[in-house]
N, C-alpha and C positions, 0 to 999 in steps of 0.2 A: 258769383264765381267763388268755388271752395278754396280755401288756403292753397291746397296743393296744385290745384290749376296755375292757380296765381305764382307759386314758386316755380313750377316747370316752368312759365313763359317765362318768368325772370333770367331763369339760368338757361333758354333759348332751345327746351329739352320739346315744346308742344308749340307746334306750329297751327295757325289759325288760320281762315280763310271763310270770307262771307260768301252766302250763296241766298240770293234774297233779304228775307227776314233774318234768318235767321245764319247762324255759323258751322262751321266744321271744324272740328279739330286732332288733330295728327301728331302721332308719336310710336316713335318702334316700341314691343313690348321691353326688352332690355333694359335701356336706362331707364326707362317708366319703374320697370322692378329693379333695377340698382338706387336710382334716387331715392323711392321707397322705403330701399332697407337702410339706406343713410339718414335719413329724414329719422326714422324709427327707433333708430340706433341711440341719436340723438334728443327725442323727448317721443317716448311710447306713447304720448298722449297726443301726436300731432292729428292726427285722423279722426280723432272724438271731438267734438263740438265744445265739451266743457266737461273736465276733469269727475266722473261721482264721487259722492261721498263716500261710499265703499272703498273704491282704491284708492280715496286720499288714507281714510284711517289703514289700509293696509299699506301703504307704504310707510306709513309711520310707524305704527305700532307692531305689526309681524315681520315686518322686511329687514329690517334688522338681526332681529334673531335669525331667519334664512341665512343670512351671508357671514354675521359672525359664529352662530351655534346653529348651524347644520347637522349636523350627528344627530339627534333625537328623532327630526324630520327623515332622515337617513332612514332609522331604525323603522319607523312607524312604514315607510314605505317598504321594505323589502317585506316585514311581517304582511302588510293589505298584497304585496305581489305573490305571495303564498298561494293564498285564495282565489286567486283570479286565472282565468282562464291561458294566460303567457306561458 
């Protein structure tokens, strides 16, 4: 059972039900996509198995500069949105 299975039944959001071998399981799309975006909200990495190395060093090493010095990334984007077909 994935993590998020396991949180919905916790929080009583997926309802279970055996048919045989095997199970069914039931939940409105809504809170399935409300939880989701909570869950997400609160660690972007809940859905991934295990963190890569790529966006461990990005959130180290470039995310920082994103949020305090934005303005160059600014620049660089509206200059590449020139070119493109928007």
């Amino acid at each position: 059972m994935i993590k998020f299975e396991q949180h919905l039944i916790k929080e009583g959001l997926l309802k279970e039900v055996r048919l045989g071998d095997g199970k069914i399981s039931m939940i409105e799309a809504k809170p399935l996509f409300g939880e989701g975006c909570k869950l997400l909200d609160k660690d972007v990495y809940f859905l991934v198995k295990s963190e890569p190395l790529v966006f461990k060093l990005f959130n180290r090493i470039i995310y920082p500069f994103l949020v305090y010095l934005p303005w160059p990334f600014r620049i660089i984007n509206n200059i590449a949105l020139r070119f493109t077909d928007n």
